[in-house]
C-alpha positions as a Markdown table, in Angstrom:
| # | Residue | x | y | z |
|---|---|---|---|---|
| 1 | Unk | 116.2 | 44.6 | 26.3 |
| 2 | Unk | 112.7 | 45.6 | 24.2 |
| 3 | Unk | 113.0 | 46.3 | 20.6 |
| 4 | Unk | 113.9 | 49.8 | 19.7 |
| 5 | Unk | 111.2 | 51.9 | 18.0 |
| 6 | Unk | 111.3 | 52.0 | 14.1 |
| 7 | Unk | 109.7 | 55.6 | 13.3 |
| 8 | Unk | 110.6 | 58.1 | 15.5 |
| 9 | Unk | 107.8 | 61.0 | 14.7 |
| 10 | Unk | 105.3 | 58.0 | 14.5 |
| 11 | Unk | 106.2 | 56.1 | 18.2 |
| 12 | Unk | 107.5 | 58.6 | 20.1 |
| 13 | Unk | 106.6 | 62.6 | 19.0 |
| 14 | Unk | 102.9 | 61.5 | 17.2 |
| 15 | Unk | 102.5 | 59.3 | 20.5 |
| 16 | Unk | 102.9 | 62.1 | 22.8 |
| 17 | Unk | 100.1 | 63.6 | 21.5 |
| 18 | Unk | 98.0 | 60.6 | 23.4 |
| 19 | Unk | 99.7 | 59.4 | 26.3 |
| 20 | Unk | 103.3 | 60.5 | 27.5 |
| 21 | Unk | 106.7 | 58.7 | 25.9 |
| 22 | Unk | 109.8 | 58.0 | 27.5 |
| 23 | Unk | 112.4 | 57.8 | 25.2 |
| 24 | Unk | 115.6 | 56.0 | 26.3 |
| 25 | Unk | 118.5 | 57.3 | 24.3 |
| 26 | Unk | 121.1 | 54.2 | 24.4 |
| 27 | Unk | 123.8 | 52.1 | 22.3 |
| 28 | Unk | 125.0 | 48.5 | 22.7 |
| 29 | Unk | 128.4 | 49.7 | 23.3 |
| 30 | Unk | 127.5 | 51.9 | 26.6 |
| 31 | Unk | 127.4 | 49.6 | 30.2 |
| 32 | Unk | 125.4 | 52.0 | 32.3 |
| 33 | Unk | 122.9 | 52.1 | 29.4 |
| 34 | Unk | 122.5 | 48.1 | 30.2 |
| 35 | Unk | 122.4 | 49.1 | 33.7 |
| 36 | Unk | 119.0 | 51.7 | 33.4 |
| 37 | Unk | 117.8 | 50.1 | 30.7 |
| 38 | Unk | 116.2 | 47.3 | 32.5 |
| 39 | Unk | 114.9 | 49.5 | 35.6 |
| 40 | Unk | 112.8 | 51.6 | 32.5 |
| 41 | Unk | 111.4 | 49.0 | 31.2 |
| 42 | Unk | 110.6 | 47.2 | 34.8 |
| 43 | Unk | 108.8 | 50.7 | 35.6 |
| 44 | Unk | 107.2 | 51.0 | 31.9 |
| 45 | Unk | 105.7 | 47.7 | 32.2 |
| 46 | Unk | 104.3 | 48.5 | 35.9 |
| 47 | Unk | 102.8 | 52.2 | 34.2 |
| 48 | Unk | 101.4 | 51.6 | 31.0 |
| 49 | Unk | 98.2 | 54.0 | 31.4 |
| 50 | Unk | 100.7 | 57.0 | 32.2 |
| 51 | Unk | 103.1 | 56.6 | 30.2 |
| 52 | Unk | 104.9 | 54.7 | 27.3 |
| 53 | Unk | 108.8 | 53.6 | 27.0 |
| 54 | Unk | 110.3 | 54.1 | 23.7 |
| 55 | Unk | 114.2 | 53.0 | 23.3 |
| 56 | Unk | 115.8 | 54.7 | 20.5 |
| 57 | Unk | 119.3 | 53.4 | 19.6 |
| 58 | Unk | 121.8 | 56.0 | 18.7 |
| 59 | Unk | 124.2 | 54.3 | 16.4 |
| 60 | Unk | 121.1 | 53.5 | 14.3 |
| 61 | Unk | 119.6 | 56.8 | 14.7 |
| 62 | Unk | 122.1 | 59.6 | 14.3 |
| 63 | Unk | 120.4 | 62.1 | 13.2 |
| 64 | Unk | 117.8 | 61.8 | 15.8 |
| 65 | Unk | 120.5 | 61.9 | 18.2 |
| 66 | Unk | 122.1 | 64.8 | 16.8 |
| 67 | Unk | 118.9 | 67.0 | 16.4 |
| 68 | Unk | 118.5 | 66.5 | 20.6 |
| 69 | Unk | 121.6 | 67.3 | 21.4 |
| 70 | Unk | 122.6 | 63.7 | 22.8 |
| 71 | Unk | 126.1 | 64.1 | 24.0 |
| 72 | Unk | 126.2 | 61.3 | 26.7 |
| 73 | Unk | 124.2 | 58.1 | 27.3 |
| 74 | Unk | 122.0 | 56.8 | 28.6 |
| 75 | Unk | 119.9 | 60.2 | 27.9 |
| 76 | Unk | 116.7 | 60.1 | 28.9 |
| 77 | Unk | 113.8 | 62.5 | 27.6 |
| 78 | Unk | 110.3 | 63.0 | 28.6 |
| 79 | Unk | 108.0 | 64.0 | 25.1 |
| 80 | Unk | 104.5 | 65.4 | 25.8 |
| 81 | Unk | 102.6 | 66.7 | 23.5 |
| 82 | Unk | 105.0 | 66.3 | 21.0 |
| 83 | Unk | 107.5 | 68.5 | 22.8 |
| 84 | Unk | 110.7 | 67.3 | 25.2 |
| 85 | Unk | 109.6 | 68.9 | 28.5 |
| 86 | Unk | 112.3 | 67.4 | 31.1 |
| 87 | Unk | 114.8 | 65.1 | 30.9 |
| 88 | Unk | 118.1 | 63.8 | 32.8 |
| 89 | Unk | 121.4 | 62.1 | 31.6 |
| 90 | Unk | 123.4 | 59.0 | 33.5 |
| 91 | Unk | 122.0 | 55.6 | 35.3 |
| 92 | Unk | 120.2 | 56.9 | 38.0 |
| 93 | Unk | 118.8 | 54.7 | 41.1 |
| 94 | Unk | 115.5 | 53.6 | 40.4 |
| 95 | Unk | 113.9 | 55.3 | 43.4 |
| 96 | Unk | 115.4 | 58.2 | 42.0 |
| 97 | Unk | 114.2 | 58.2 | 38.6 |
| 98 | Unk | 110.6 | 57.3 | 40.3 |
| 99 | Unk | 111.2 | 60.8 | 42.2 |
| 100 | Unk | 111.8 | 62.3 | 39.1 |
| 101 | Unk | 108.5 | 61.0 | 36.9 |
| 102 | Unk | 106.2 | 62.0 | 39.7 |
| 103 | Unk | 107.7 | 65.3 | 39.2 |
| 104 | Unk | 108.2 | 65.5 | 35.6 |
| 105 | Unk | 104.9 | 64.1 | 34.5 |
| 106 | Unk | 101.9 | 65.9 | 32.9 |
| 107 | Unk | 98.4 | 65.7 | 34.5 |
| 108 | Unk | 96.1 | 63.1 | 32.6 |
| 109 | Unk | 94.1 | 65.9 | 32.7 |
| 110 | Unk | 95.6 | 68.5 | 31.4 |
| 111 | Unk | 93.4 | 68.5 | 27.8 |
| 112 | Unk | 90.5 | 68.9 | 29.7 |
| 113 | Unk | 91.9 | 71.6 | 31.8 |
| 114 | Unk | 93.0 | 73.2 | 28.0 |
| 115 | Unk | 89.4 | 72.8 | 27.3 |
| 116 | Unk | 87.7 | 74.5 | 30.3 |
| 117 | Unk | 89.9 | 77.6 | 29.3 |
| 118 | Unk | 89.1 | 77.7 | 26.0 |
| 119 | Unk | 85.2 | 77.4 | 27.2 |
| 120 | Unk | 86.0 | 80.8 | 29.6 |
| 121 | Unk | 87.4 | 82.7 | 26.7 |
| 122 | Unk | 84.3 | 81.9 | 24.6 |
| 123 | Unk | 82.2 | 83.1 | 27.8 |
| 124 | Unk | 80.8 | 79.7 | 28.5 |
| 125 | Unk | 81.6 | 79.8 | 32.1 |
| 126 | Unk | 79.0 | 77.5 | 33.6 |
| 127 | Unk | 80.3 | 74.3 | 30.9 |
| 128 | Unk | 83.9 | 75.3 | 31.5 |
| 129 | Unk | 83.3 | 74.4 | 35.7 |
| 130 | Unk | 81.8 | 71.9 | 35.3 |
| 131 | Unk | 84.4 | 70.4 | 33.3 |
| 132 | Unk | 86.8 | 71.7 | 36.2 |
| 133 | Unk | 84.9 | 70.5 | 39.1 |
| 134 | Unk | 84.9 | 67.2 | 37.3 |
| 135 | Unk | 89.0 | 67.6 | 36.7 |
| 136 | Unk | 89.5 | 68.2 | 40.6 |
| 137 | Unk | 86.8 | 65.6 | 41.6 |
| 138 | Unk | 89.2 | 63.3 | 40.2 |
| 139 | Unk | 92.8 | 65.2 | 40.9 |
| 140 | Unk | 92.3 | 67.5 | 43.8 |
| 141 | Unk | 96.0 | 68.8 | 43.5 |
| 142 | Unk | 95.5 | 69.9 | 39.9 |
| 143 | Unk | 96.6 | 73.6 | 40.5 |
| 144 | Unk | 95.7 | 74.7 | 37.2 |
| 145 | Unk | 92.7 | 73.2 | 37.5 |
| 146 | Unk | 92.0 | 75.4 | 40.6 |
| 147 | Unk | 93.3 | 78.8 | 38.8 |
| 148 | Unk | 91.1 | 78.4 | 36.0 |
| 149 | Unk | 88.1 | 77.8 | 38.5 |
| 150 | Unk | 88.9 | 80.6 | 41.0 |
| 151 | Unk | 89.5 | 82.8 | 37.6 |
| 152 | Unk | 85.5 | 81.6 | 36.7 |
| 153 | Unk | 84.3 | 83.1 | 39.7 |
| 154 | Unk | 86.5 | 85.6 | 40.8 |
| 155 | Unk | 84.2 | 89.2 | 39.9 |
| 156 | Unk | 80.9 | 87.1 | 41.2 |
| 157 | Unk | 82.3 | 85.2 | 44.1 |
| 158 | Unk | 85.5 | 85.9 | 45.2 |
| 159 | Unk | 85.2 | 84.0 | 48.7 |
| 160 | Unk | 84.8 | 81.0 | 46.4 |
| 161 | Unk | 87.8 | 81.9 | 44.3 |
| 162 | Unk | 90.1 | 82.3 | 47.6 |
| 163 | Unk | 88.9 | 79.0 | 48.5 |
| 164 | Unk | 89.6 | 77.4 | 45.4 |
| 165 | Unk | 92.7 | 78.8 | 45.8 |
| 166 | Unk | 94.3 | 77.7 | 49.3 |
| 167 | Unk | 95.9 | 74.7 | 48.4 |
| 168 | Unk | 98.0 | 76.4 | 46.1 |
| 169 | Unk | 101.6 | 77.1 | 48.1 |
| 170 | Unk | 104.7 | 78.9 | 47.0 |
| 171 | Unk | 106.0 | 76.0 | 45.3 |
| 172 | Unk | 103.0 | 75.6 | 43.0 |
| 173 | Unk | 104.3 | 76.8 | 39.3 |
| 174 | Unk | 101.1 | 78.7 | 39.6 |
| 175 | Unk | 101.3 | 80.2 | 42.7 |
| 176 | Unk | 102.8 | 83.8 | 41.1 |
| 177 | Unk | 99.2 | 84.1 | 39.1 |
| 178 | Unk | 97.3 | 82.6 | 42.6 |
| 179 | Unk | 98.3 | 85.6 | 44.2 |
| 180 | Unk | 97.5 | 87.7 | 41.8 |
| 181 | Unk | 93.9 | 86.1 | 41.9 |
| 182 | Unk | 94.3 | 86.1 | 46.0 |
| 183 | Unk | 94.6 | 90.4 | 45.4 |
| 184 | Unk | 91.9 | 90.9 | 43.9 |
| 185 | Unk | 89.8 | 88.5 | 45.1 |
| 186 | Unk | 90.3 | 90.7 | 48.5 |
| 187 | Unk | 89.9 | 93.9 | 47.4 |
| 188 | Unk | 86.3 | 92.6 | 45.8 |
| 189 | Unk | 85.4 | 91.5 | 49.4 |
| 190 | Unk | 86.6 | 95.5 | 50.6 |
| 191 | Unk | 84.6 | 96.8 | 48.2 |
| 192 | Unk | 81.0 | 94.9 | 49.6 |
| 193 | Unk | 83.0 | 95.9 | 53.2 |
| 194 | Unk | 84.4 | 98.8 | 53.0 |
| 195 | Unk | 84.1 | 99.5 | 56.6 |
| 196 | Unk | 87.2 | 97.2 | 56.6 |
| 197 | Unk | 89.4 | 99.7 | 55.6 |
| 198 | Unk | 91.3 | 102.5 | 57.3 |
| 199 | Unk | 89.1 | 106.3 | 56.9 |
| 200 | Unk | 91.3 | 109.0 | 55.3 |
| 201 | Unk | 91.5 | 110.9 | 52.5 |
| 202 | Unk | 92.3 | 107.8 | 50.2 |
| 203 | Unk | 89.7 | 105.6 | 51.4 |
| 204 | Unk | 87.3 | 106.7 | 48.4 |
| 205 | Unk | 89.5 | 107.0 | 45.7 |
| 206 | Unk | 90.7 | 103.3 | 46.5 |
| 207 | Unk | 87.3 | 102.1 | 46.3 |
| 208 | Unk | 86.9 | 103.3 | 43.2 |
| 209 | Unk | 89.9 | 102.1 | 41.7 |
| 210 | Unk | 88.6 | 98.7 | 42.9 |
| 211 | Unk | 85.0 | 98.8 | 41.3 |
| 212 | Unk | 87.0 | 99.8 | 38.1 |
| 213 | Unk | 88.9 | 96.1 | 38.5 |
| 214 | Unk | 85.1 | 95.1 | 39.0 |
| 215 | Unk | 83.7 | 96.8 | 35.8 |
| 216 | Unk | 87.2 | 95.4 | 33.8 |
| 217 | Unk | 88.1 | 99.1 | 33.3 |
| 218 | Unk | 91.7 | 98.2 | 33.8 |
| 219 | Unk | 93.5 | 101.6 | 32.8 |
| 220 | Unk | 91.6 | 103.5 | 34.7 |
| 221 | Unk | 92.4 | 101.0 | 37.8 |
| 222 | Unk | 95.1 | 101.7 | 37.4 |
| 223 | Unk | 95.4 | 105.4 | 37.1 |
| 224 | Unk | 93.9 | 105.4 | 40.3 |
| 225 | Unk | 96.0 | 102.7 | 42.2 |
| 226 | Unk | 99.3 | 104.7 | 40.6 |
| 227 | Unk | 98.1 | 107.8 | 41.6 |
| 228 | Unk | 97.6 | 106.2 | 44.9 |
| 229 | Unk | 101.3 | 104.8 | 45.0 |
| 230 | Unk | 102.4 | 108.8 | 44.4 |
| 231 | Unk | 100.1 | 110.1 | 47.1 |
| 232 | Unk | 99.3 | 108.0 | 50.0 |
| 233 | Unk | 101.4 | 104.8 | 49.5 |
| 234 | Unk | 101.0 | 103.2 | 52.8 |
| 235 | Unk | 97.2 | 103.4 | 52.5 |
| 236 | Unk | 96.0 | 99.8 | 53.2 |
| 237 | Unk | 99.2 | 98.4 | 53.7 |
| 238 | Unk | 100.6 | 99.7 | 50.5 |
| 239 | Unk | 97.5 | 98.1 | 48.6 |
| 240 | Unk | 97.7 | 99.9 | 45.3 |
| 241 | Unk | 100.8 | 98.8 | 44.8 |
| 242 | Unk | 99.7 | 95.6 | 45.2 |
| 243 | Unk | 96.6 | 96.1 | 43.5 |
| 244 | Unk | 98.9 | 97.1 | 40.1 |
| 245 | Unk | 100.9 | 93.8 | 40.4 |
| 246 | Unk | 98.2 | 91.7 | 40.7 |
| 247 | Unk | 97.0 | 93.0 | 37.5 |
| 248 | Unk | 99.8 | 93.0 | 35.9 |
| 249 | Unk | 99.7 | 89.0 | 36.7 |
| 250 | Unk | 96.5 | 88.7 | 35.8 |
| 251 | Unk | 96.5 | 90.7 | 32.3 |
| 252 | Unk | 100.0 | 88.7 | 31.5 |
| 253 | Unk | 103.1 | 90.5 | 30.9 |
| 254 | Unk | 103.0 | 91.2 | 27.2 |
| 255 | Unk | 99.3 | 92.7 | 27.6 |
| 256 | Unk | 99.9 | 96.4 | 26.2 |
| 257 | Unk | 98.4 | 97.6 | 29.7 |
| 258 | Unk | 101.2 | 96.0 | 31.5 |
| 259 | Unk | 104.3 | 97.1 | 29.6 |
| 260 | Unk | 103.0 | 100.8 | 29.9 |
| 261 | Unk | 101.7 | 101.1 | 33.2 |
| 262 | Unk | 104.4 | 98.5 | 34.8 |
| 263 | Unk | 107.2 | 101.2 | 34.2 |
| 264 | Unk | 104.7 | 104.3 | 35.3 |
| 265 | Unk | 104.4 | 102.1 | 38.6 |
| 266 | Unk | 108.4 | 102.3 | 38.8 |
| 267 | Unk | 108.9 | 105.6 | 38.4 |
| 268 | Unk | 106.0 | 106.5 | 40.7 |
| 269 | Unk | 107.8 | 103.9 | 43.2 |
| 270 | Unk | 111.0 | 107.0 | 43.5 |
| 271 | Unk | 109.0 | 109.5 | 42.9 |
């Protein structure tokens, strides 16, 4: 077996910071630790630019044991960014515990993807996709990636956005904030076609609610997709209602917008 690490915040939670680090809670006493010991450090050795193996020893490091909650070994955690984000307990197959990093581990990308967003909330949309077209260039299923670019050019090309945004499937972790992107991204296309949608009484006041989306006047989107909901619900397939929950997505739950006007769209809903 390798050496155990000597400083745990250095090795393993400062280390996570750079590159991902699997830490291998295990003690001399315990036989399947023997047993998956080995098989880490087989796939360690065969991974070393995604990820790094660090064995911590828990007889020699209690209180590190203690603070994560070890209660059986082998325990195995997965630290990015100094933070455990999946783990599993017990000598798994090795084909199995391949299954699991492909799934468990972060994009090397994922700092530039941080970056590109930060880039859009300072405005700088034309340097925060290039940095995403370069991301996705190099990791075409990077879904973030993808929502970050369709969210670039969503109010000035929204055929682009939905395009950006195919690949993205139910079992995406993104896919709840895709289709609130997909939403809107349609409704822009009815507004530059609004021949597309069915004549009646409604047919104006939903095209205005829409061109509010467009100007970012969001309560008064709103206000017209709700009253909407009351009046004429079925209007474009029940589209306002769908029009509120994509923004909803899109402004982010705790958004002061969204805790008010989320219950007004219940109680319209049994109105």
């Amino acid at each position: 077996m390798s050496h155990d690490i000597s400083n745990f915040a250095k090795d393993v939670i400062d280390k996570s910071f750079t590159i991902p680090v699997l830490a291998d809670f295990w003690a001399e006493w315990c036989g399947p630790c023997k047993v998956l010991g080995p098989v880490l450090e087989r796939l360690a050795s065969q991974n070393t630019d995604n990820w790094l193996l660090a064995k911590i020893n828990t007889e020699q490091h209690k209180d590190i044991a203690s603070q994560y909650g070890i209660r059986g070994i082998p325990n195995v955690k997965l630290f990015v960014d100094g933070k455990v984000v999946d783990e599993f307990t017990g000598a798994l197959p090795e084909a199995q515990i391949i299954s699991w990093l492909n799934k468990a581990l972060p994009s090397k990308w994922r700092h530039k993807v941080k970056e590109a967003e930060a880039l859009l909330q300072a405005g700088k949309t034309t340097e925060a996709q290039s940095l995403l077209n370069d991301v996705l260039i190099n990791e075409p299923d990077n879904h973030e990636a993808r929502l970050s670019l369709a969210q670039s050019c969503l109010y000035d090309d929204p055929q682009l956005a939905l395009e950006m945004l195919k690949p993205v499937e139910p079992d995406s972790p993104v896919f709840e904030m895709a289709e609130g992107y997909r939403t809107l991204a349609r409704l822009f296309t009815l507004q530059t076609t609004p021949e597309q949608l069915p004549d009646g009484e409604s047919k104006a006041a939903y095209i205005k609610a829409i061109a509010h989306i467009k100007k970012r006047e969001y309560e008064s989107a709103l206000k017209g997709f709700i009253a909407l909901v009351q009046s004429d619900r079925s209007y474009d397939d029940d589209g306002a209602r769908k029009a509120c929950i994509a923004l909803f997505k899109v402004l982010g739950s705790e958004n002061e917008l969204t805790r008010e006007y989320r219950t007004t769209l219940s109680r319209s809903l049994y109105i």
